[in-house]
PyMOL Python script that loads the backbone (N, CA, C, O; Angstrom):
from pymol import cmd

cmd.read_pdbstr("""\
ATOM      1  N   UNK A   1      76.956  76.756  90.549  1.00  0.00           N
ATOM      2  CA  UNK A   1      75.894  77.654  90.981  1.00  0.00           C
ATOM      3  C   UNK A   1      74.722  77.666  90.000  1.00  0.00           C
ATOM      4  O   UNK A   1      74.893  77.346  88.824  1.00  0.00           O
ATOM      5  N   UNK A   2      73.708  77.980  90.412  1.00  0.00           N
ATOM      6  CA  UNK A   2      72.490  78.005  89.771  1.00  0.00           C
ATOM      7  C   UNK A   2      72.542  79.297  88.696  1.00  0.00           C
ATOM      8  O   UNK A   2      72.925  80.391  89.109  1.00  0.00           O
ATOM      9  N   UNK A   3      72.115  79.105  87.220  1.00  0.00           N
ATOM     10  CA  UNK A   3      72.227  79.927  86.669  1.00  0.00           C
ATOM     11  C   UNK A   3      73.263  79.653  85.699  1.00  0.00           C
ATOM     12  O   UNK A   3      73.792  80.558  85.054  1.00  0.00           O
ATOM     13  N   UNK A   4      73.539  78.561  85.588  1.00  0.00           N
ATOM     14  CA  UNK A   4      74.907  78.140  84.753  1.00  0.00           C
ATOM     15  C   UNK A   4      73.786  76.771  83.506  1.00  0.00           C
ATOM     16  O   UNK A   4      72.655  76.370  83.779  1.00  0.00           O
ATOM     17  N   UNK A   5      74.431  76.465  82.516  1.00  0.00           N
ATOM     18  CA  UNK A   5      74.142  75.731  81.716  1.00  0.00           C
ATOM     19  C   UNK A   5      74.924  74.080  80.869  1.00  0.00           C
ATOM     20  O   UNK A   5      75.988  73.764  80.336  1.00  0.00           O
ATOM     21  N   UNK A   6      73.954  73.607  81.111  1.00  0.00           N
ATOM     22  CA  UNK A   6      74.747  72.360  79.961  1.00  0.00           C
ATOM     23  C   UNK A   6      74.437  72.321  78.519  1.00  0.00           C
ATOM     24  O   UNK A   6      73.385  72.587  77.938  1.00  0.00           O
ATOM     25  N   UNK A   7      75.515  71.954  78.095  1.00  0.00           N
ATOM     26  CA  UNK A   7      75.514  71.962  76.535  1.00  0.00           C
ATOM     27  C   UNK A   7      75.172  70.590  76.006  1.00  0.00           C
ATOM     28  O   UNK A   7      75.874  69.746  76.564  1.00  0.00           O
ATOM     29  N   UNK A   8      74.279  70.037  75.062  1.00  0.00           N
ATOM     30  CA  UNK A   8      73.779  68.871  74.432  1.00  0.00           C
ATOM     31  C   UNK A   8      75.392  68.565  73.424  1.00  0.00           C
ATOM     32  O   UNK A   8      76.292  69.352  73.134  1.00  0.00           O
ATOM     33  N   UNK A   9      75.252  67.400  73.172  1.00  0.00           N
ATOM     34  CA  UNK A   9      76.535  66.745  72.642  1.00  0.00           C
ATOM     35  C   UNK A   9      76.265  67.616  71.120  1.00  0.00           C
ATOM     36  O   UNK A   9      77.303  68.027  70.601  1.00  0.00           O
ATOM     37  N   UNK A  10      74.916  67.934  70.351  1.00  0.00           N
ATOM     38  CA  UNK A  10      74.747  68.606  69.053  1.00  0.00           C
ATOM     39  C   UNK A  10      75.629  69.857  69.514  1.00  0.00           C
ATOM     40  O   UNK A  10      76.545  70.281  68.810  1.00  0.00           O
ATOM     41  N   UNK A  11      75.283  70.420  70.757  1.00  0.00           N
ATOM     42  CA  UNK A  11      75.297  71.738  70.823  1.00  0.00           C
ATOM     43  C   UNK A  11      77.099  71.873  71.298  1.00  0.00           C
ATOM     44  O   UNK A  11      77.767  72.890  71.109  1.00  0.00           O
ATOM     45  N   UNK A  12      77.508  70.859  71.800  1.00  0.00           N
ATOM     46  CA  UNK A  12      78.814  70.549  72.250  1.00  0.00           C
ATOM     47  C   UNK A  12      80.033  70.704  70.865  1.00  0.00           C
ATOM     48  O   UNK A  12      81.196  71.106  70.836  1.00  0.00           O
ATOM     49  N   UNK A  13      79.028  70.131  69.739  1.00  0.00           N
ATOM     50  CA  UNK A  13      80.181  69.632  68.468  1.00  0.00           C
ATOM     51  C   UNK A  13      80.611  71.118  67.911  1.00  0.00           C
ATOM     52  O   UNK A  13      81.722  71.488  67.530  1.00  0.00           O
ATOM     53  N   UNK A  14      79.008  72.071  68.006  1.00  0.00           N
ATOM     54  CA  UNK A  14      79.198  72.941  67.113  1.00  0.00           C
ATOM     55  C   UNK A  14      80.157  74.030  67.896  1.00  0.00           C
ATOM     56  O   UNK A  14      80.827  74.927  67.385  1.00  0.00           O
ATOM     57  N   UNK A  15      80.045  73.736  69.076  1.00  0.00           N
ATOM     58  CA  UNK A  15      80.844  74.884  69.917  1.00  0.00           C
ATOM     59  C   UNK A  15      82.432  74.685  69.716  1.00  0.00           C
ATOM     60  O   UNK A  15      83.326  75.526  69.623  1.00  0.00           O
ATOM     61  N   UNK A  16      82.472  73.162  69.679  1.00  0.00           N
ATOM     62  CA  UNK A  16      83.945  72.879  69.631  1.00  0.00           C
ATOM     63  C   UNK A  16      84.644  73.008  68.479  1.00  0.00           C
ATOM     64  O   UNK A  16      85.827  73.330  68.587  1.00  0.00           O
ATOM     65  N   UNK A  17      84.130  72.810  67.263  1.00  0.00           N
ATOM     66  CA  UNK A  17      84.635  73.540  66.154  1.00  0.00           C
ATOM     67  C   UNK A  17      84.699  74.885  65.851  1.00  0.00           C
ATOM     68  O   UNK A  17      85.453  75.310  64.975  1.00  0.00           O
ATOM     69  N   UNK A  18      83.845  75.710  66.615  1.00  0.00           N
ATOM     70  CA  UNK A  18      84.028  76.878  66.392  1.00  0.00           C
ATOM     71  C   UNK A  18      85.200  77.592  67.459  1.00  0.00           C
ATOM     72  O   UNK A  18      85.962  78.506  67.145  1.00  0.00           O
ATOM     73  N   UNK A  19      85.130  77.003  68.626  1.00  0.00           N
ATOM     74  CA  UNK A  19      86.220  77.171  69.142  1.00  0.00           C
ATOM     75  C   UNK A  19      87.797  76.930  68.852  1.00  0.00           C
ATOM     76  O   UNK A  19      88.692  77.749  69.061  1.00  0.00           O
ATOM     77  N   UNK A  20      87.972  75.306  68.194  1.00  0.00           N
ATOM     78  CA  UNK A  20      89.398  74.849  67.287  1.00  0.00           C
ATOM     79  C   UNK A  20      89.250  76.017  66.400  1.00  0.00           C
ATOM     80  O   UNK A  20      90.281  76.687  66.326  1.00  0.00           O
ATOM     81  N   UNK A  21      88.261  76.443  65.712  1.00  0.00           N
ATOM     82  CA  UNK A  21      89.231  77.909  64.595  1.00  0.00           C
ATOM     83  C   UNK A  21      89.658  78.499  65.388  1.00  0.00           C
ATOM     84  O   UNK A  21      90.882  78.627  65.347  1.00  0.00           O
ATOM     85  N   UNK A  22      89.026  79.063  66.339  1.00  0.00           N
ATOM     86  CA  UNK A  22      89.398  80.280  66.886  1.00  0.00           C
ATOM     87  C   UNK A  22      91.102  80.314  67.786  1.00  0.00           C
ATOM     88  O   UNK A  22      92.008  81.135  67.935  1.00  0.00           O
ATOM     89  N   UNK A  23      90.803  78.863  68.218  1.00  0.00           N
ATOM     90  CA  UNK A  23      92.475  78.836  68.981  1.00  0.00           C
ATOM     91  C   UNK A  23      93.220  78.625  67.901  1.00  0.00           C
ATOM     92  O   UNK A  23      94.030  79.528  67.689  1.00  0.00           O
ATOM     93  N   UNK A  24      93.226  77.471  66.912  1.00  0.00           N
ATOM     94  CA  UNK A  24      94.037  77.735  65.848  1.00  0.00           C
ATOM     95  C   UNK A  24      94.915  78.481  65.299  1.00  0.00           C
ATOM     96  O   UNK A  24      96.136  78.489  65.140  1.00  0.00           O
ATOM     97  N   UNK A  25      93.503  79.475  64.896  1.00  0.00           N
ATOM     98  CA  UNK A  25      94.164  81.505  64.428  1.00  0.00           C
ATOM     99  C   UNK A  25      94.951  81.514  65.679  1.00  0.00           C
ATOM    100  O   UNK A  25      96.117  81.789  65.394  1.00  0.00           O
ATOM    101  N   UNK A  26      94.852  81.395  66.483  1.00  0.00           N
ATOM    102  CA  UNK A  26      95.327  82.439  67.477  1.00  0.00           C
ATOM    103  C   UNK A  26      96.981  81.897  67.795  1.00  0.00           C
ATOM    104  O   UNK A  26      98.006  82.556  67.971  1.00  0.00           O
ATOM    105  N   UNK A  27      96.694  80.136  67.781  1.00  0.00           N
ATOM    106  CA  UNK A  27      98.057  79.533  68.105  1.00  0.00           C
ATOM    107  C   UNK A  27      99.465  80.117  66.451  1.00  0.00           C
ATOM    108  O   UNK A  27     100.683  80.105  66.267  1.00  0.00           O
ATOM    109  N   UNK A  28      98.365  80.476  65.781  1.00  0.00           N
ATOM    110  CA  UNK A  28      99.118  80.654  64.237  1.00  0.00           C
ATOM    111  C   UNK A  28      99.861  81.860  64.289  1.00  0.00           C
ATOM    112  O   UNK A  28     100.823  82.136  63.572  1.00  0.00           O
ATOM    113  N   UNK A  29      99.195  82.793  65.470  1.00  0.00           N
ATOM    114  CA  UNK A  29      99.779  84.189  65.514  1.00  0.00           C
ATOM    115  C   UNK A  29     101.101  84.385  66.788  1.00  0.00           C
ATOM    116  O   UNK A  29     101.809  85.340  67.108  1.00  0.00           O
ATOM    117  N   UNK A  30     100.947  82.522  67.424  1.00  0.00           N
ATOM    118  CA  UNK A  30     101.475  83.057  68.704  1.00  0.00           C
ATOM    119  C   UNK A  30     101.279  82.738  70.224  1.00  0.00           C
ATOM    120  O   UNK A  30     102.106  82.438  71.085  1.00  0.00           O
ATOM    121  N   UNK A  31      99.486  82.950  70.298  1.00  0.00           N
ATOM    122  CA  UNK A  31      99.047  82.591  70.866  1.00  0.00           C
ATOM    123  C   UNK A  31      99.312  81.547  71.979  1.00  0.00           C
ATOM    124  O   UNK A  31      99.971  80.607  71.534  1.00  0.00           O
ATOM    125  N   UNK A  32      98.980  81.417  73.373  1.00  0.00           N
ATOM    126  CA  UNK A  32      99.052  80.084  74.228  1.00  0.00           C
ATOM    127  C   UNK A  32      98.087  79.749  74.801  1.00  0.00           C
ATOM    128  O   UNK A  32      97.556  80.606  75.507  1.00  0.00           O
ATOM    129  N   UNK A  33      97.563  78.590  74.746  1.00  0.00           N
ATOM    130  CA  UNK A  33      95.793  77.931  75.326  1.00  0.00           C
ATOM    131  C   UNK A  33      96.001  77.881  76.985  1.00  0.00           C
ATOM    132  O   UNK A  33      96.874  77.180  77.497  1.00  0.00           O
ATOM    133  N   UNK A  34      95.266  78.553  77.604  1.00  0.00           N
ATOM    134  CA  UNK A  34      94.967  78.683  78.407  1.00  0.00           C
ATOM    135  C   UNK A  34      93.246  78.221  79.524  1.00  0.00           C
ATOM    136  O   UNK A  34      92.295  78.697  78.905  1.00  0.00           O
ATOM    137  N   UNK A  35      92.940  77.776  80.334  1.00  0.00           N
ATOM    138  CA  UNK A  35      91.635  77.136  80.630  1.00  0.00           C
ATOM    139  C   UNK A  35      91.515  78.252  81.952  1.00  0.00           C
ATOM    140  O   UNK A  35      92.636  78.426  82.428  1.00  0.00           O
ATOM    141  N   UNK A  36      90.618  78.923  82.552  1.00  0.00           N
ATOM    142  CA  UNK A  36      90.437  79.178  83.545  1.00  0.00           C
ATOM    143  C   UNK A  36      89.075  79.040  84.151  1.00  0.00           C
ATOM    144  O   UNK A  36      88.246  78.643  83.332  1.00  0.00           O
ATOM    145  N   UNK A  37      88.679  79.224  85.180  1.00  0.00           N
ATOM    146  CA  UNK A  37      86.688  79.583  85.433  1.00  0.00           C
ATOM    147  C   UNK A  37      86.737  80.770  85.440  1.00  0.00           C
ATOM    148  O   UNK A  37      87.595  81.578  85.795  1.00  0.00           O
ATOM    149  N   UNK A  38      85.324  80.883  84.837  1.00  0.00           N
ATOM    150  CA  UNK A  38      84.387  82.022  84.452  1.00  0.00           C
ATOM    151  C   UNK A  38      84.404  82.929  85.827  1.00  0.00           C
ATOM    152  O   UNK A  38      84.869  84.068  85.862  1.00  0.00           O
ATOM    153  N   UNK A  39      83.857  82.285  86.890  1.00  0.00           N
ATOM    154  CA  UNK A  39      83.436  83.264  87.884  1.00  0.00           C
ATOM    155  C   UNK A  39      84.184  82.231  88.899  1.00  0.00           C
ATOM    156  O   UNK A  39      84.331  81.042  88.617  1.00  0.00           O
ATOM    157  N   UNK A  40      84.658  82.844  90.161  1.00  0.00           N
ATOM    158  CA  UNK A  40      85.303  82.252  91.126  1.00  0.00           C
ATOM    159  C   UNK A  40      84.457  82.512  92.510  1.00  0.00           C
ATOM    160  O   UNK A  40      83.686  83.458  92.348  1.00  0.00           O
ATOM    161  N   UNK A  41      84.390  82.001  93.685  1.00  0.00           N
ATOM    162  CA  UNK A  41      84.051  82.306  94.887  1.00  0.00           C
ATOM    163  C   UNK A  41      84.458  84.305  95.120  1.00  0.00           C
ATOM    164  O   UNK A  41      85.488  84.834  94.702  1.00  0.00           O
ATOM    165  N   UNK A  42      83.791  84.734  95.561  1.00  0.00           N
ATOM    166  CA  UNK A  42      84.459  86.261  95.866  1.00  0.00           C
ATOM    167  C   UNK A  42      85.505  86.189  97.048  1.00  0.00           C
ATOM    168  O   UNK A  42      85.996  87.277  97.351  1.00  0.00           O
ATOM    169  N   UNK A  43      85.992  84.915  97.875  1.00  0.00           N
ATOM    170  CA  UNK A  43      86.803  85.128  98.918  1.00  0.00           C
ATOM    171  C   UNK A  43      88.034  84.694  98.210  1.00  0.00           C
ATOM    172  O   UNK A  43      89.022  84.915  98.910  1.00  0.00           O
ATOM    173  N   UNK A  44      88.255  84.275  97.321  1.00  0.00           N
ATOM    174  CA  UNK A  44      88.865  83.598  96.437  1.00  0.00           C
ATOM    175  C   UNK A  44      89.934  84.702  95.556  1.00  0.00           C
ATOM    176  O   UNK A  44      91.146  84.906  95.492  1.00  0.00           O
ATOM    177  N   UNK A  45      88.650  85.269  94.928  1.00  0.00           N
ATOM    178  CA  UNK A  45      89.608  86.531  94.201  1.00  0.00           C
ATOM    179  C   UNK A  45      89.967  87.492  94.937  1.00  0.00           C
ATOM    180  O   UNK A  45      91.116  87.886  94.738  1.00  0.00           O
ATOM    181  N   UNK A  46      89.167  88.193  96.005  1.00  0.00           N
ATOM    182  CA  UNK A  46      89.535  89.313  96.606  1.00  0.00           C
ATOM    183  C   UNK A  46      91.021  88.727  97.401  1.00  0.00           C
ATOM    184  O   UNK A  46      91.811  89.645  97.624  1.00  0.00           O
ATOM    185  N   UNK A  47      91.465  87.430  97.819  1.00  0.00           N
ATOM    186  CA  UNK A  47      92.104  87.066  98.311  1.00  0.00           C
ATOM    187  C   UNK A  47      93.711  87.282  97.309  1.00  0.00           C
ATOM    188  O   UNK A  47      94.847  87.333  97.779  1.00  0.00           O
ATOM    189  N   UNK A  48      93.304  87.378  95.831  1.00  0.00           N
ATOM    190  CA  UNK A  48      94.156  87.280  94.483  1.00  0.00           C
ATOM    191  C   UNK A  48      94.205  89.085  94.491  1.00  0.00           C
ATOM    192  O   UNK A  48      95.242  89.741  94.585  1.00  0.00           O
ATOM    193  N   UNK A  49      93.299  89.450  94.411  1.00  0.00           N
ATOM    194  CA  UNK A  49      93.694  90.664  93.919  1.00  0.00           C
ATOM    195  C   UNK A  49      93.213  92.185  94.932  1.00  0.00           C
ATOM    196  O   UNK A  49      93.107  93.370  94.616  1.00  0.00           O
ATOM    197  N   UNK A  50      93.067  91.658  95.865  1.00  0.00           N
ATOM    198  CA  UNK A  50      92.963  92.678  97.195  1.00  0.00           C
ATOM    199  C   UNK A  50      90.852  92.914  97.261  1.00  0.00           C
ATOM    200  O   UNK A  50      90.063  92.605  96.369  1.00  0.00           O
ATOM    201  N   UNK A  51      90.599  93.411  98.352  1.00  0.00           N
ATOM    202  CA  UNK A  51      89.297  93.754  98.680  1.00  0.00           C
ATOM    203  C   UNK A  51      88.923  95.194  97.649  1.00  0.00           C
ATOM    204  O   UNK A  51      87.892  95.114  96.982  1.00  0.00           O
ATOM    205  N   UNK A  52      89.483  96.049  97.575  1.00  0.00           N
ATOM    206  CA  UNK A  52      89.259  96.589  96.585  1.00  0.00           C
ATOM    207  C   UNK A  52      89.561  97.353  95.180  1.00  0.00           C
ATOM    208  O   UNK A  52      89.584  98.507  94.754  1.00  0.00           O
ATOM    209  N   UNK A  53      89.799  95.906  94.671  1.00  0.00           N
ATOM    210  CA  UNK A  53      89.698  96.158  93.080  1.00  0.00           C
ATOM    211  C   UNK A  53      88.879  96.262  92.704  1.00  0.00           C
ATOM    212  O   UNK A  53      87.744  95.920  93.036  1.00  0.00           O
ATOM    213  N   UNK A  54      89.378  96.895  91.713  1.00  0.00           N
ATOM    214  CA  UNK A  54      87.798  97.528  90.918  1.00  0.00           C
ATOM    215  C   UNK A  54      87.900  96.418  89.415  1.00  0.00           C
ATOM    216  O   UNK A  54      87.080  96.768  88.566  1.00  0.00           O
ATOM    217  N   UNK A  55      88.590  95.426  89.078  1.00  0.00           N
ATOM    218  CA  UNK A  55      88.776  94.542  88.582  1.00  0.00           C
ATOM    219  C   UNK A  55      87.744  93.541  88.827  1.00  0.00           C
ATOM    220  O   UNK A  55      87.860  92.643  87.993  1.00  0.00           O
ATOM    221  N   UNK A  56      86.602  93.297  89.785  1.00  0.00           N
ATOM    222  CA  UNK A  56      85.785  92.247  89.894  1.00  0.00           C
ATOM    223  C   UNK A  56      84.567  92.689  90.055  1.00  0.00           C
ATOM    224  O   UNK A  56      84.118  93.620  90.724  1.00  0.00           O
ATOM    225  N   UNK A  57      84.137  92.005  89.445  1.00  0.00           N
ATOM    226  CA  UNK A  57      82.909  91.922  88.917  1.00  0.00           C
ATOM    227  C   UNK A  57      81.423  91.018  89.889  1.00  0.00           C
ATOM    228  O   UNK A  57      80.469  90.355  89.482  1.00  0.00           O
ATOM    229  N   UNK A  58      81.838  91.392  91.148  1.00  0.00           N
ATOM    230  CA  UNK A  58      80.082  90.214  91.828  1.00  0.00           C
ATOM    231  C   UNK A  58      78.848  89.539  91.538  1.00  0.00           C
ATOM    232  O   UNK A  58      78.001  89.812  90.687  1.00  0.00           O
ATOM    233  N   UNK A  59      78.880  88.719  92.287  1.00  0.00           N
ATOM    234  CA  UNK A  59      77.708  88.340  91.462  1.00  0.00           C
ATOM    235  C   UNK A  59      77.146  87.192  92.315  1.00  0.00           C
ATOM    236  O   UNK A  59      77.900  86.396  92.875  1.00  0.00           O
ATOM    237  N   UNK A  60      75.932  87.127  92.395  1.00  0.00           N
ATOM    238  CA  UNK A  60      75.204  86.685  93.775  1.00  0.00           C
ATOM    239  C   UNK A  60      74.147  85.471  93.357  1.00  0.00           C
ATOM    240  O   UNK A  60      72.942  85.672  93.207  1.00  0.00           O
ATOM    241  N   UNK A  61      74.794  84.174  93.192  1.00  0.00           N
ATOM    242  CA  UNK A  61      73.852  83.219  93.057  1.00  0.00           C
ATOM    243  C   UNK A  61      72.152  83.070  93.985  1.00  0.00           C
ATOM    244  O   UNK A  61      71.899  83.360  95.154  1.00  0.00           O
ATOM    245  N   UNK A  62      71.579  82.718  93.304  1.00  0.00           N
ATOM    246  CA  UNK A  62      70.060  81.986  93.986  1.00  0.00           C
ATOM    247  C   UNK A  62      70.461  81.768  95.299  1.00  0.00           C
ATOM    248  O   UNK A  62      70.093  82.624  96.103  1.00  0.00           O
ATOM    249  N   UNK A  63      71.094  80.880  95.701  1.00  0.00           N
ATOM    250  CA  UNK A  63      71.549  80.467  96.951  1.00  0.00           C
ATOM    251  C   UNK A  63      71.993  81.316  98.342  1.00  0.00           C
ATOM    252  O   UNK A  63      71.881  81.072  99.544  1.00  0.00           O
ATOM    253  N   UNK A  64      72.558  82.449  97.558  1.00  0.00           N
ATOM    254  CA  UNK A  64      72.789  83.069  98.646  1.00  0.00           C
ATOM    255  C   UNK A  64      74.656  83.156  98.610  1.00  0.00           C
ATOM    256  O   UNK A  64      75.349  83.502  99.567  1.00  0.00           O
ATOM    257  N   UNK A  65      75.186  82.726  97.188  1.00  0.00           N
ATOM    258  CA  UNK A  65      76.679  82.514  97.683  1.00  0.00           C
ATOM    259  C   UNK A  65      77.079  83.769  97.052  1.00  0.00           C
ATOM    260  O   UNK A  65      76.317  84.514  96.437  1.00  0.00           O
ATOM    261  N   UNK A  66      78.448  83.967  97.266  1.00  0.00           N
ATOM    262  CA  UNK A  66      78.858  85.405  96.606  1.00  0.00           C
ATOM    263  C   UNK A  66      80.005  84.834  95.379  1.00  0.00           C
ATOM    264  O   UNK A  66      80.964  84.076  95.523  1.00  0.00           O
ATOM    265  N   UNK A  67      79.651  85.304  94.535  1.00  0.00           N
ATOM    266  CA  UNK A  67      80.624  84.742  93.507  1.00  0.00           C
ATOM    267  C   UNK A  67      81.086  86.021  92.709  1.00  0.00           C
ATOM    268  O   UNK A  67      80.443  87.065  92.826  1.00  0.00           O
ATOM    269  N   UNK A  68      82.172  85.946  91.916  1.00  0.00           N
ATOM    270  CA  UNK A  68      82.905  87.268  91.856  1.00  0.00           C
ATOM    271  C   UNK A  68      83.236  86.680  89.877  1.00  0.00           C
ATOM    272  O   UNK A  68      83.900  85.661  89.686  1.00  0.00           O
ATOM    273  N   UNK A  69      82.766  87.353  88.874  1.00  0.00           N
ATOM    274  CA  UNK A  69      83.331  87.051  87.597  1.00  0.00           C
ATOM    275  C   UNK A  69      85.038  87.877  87.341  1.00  0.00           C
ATOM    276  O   UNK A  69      85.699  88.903  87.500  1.00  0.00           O
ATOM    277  N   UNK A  70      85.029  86.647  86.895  1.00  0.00           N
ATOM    278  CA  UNK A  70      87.238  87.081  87.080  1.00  0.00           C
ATOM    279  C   UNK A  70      87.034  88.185  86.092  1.00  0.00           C
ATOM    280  O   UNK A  70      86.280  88.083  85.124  1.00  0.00           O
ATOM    281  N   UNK A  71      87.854  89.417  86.428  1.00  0.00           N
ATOM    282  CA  UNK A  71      88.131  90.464  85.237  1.00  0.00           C
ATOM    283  C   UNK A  71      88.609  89.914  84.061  1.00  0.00           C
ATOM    284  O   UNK A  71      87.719  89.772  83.222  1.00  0.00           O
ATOM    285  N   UNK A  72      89.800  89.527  83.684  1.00  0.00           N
ATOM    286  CA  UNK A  72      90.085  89.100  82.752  1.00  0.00           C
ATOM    287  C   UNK A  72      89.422  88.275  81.401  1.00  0.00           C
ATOM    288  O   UNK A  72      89.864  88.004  80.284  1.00  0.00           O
ATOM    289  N   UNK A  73      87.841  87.969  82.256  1.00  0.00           N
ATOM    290  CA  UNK A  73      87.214  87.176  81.448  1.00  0.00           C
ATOM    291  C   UNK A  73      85.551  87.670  81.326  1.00  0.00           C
ATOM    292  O   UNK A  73      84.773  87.046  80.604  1.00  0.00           O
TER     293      UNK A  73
END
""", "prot")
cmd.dss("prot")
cmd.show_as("cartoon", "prot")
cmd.util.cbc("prot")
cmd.orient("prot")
């Protein structure tokens, strides 16, 4: 969806090292790596977690689509 960004390979390196600390610490405490998306279709989640939770977050691309940011994230 429109409104989203790419990262330059400079801007890629610095993210990814700052990210390896951060899972690191976290795998050191316990932790388990996990990947999910940011925001999902809204028919998608409401379909996961019922029509009304108050857990989601909407959100309405340029386009016209309905997109829903996952609670958890």
């Amino acid at each position: 969806p429109q409104g989203t960004r790419d990262y330059s390979p400079k801007q890629m390196a610095i993210r990814e090292k700052v990210f390896n600390a951060i899972i690191t610490c976290f795998k050191r405490h316990g932790a388990e790596v996990i990947d999910t998306p940011v925001f999902e279709l809204k028919e998608t989640l409401t379909g996961k977690y019922g029509e009304d939770s108050k857990l989601i977050y909407d959100l309405k691309d340029q386009g016209g689509e309905l997109l829903s940011l996952r609670y958890d994230l």
